[in-house]
C-alpha positions in Angstrom: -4.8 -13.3 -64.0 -8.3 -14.6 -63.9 -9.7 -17.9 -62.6 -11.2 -19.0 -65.9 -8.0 -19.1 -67.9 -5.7 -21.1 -65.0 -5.9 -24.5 -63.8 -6.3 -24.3 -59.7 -3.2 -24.9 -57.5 -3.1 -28.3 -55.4 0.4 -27.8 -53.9 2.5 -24.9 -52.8 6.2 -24.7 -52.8 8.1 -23.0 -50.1 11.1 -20.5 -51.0 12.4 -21.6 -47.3 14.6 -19.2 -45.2 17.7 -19.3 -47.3 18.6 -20.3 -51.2 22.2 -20.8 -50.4 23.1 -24.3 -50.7 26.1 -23.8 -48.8 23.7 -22.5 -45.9 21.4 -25.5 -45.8 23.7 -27.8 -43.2 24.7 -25.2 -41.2 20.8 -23.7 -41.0 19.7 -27.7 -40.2 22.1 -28.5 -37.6 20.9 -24.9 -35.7 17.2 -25.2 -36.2 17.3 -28.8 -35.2 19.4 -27.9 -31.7 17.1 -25.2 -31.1 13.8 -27.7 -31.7 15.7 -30.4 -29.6 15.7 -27.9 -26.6 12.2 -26.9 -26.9 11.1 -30.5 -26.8 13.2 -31.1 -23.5 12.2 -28.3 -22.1 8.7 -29.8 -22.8 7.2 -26.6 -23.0 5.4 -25.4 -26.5 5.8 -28.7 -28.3 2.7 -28.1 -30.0 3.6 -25.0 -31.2 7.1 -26.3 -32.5 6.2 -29.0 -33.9 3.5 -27.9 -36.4 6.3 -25.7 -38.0 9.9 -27.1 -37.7 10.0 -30.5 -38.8 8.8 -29.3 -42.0 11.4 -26.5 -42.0 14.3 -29.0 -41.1 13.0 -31.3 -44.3 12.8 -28.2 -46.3 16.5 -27.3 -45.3 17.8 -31.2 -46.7 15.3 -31.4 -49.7 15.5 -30.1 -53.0 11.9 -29.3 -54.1 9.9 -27.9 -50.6 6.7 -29.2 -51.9 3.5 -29.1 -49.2 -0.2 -29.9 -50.5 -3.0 -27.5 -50.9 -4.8 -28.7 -48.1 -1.7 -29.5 -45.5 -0.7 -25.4 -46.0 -4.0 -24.9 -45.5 -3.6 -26.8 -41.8 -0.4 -25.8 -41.3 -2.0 -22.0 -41.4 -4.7 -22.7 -38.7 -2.3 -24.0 -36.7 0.1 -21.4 -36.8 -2.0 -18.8 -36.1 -3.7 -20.4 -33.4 -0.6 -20.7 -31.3 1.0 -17.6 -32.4 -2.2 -16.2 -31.1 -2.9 -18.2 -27.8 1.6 -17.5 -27.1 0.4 -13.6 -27.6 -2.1 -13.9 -24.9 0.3 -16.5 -22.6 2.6 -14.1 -22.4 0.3 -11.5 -21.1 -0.9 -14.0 -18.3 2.8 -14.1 -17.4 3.0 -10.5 -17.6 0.1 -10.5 -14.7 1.5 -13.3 -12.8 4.8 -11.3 -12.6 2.6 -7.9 -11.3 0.8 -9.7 -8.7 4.0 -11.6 -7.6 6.3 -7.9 -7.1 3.2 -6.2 -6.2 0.7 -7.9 -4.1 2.8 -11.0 -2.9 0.3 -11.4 0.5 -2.4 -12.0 -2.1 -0.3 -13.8 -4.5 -2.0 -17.3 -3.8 -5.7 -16.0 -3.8 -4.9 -13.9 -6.7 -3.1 -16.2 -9.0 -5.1 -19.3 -7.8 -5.5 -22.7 -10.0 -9.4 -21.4 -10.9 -7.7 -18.0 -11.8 -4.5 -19.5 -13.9 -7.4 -22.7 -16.2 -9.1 -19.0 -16.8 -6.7 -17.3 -18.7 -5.4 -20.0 -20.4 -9.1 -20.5 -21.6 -9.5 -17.2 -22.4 -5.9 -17.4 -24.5 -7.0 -20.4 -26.3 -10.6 -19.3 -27.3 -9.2 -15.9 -28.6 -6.6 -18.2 -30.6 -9.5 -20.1 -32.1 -11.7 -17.5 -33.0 -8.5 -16.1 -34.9 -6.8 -18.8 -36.1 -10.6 -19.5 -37.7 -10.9 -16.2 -39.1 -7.5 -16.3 -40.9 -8.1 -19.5 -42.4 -12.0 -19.3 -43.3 -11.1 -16.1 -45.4 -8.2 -17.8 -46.7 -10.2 -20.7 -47.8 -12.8 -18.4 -50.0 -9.7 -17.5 -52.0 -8.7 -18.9 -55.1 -5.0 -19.5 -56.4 -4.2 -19.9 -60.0 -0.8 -20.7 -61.8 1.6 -19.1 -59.1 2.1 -21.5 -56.3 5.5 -20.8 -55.2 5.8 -19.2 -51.0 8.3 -16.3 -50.3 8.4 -18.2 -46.6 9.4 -21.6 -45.2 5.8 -21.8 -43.7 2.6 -21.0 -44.9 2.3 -17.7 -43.2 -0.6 -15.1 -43.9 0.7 -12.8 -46.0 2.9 -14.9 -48.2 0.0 -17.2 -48.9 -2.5 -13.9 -50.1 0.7 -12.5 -52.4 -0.6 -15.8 -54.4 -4.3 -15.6 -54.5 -5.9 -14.6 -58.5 -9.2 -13.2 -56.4 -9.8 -10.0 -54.5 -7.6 -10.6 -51.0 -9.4 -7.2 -49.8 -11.4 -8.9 -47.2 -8.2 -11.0 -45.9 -6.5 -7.9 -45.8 -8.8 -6.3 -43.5 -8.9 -9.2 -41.2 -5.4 -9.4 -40.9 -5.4 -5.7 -40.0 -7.9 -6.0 -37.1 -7.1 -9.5 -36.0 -2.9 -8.9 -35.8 -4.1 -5.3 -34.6 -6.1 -6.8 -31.4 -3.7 -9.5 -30.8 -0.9 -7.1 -30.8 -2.2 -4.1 -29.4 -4.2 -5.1 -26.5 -1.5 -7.9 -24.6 1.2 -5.3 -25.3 -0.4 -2.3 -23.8 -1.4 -4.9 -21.0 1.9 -5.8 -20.5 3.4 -2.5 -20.8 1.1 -1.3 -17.7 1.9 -4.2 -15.8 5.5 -3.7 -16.0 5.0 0.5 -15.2 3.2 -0.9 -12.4 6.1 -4.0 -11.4 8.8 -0.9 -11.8 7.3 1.3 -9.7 7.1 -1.1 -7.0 10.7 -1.8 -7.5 12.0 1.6 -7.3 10.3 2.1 -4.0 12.3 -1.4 -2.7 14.6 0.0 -0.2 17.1 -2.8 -0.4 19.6 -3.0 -3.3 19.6 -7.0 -3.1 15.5 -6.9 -3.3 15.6 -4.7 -6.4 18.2 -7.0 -7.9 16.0 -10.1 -7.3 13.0 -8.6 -8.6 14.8 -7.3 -11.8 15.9 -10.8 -12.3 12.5 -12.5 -11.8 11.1 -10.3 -15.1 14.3 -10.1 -17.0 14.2 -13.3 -19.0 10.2 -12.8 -19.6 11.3 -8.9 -21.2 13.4 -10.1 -23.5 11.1 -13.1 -25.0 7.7 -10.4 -25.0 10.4 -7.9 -27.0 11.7 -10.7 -29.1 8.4 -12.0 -30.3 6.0 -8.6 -30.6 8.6 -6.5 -32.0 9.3 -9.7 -34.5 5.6 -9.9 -34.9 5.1 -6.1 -35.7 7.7 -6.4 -38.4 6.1 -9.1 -40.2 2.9 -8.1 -39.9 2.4 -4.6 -39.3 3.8 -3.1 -42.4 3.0 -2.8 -46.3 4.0 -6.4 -47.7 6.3 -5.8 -50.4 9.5 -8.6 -52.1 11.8 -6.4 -50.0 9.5 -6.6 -46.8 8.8 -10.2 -47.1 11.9 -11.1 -46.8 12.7 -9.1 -43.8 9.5 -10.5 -42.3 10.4 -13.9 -43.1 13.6 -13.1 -40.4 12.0 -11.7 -38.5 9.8 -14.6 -38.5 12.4 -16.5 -36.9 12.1 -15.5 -33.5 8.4 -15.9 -32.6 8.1 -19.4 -34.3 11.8 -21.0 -33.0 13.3 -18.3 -30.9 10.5 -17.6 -28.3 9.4 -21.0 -27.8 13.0 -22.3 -27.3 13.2 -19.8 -24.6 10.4 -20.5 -22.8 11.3 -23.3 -20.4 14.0 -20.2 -19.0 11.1 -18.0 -18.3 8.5 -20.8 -16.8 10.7 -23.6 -15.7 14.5 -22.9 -15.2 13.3 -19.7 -12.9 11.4 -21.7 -10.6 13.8 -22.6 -7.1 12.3 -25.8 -6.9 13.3 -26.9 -10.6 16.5 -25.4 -10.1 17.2 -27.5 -7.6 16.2 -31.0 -9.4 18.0 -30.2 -12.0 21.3 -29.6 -9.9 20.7 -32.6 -7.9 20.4 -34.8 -11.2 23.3 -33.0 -12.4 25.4 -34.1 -9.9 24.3 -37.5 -9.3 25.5 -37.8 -13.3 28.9 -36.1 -12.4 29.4 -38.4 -9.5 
């Protein structure tokens, strides 16, 4: 199809996650308990919030309509804290290695100059990729078909619709996802070689056991959202494939953030105790 013959699109529709009406209640209820505990936890609101609400209206609606423009937003967004979460989880990664492995250095190491750095460093690499993403997807041009295999406006779904040549898209995806993958994974990989090395050489079975259990939860949420990422993104987009990515999808946009406050907050002694205190001033 060719611009000239085809009004442009100025709204999208999203498929959403599900077309079974008997799944939409059910699907709400879930999403909106998993969205509830990532607000209380108070940790990735941002991130949360630029997706879910719009999913939980999505679930109770009966037309998912979202403007040209607010996809558009929704997109940079997305990306940027997909990306900047990609590069957070690394930090933690390094937090955890000095912790196991260098604990006399641990507070020169890890200091507050050392921890505003990374997070800059997360956030600028987020920009510069959440801007990339969306200025190529701005040059594109979308004709008659306006209707989203997703229940956000996610990269590829969004480029299965463009009536223009989405070569140069496609070759930003590749190297952006590729960085943004590749290089926090390796990086965490060696950090935990390094963390279980020092482990095995802990003499103690109750030292190994605590040190196992300070990285355990942070494992699971780095597998959980790169493997989840790699699926979506790291093979040929297809019908078949889209819909597994859009699964997939669920983890690093509702999954990953809900378990966050486990890995940062509900793992720290001194939160553990407030909370039981509070806890039992409420049971008493």
């Amino acid at each position: 199809m060719t611009p000239g013959n085809a009004s442009s699109v100025t709204e999208f529709i999203l498929v959403g996650l599900t077309d079974l009406s008997e799944l939409q209640l059910p699907l709400f209820c879930l999403f909106l308990v998993m969205y509830v505990v990532t607000v209380l936890g108070n940790m990735d609101l941002f991130y949360s919030s630029v997706l879910t609400p719009k999913m939980l209206m999505n679930f109770l609606s009966k037309k998912n309509i979202i403007s040209y423009m607010g996809c558009m937003t929704q997109l940079y967004f997305f990306c940027f804290f997909v990306i900047s979460e990609c590069y957070v989880l690394t930090s933690m990664a390094y937090d955890r290695y000095v912790a196991i492995c260098n604990p006399l250095l641990y507070n020169v190491v890890m200091s507050p100059k050392a921890c505003s750095s990374l997070m800059l460093g997360s956030y600028l690499m987020a920009f510069s990729g959440a801007m990339a993403h969306t200025g190529c997807m701005l040059r594109l041009t979308f004709c008659d078909a306006n209707t989203i295999n997703h229940y956000l406006c996610d990269i590829l779904p969004v480029l299965q619709l463009s009536c223009t040549s989405t070569y140069v898209n496609e070759l930003v995806v590749f190297i952006v996802v590729g960085i943004n993958i590749i290089v926090p994974s390796v990086t965490i990989f060696v950090s935990y070689g390094c963390i279980l090395s020092s482990i095995l050489r802990i003499s103690s079975t109750e030292g190994r056991s605590k040190a196992f259990s300070t990285c355990s939860s942070h494992i699971i949420a780095v597998s959980l959202f790169f493997g989840s990422g790699a699926i979506m993104y790291l093979k040929p987009s297809s019908v078949g494939s889209m819909d597994e990515g859009k699964i997939s999808s669920v983890f690093y946009t509702n999954v990953v953030p809900m378990m966050n406050p486990l890995i940062y907050s509900l793992r720290n002694k001194d939160v553990k105790i407030a909370l039981r205190r509070t806890l039992g001033r409420r049971v008493f």
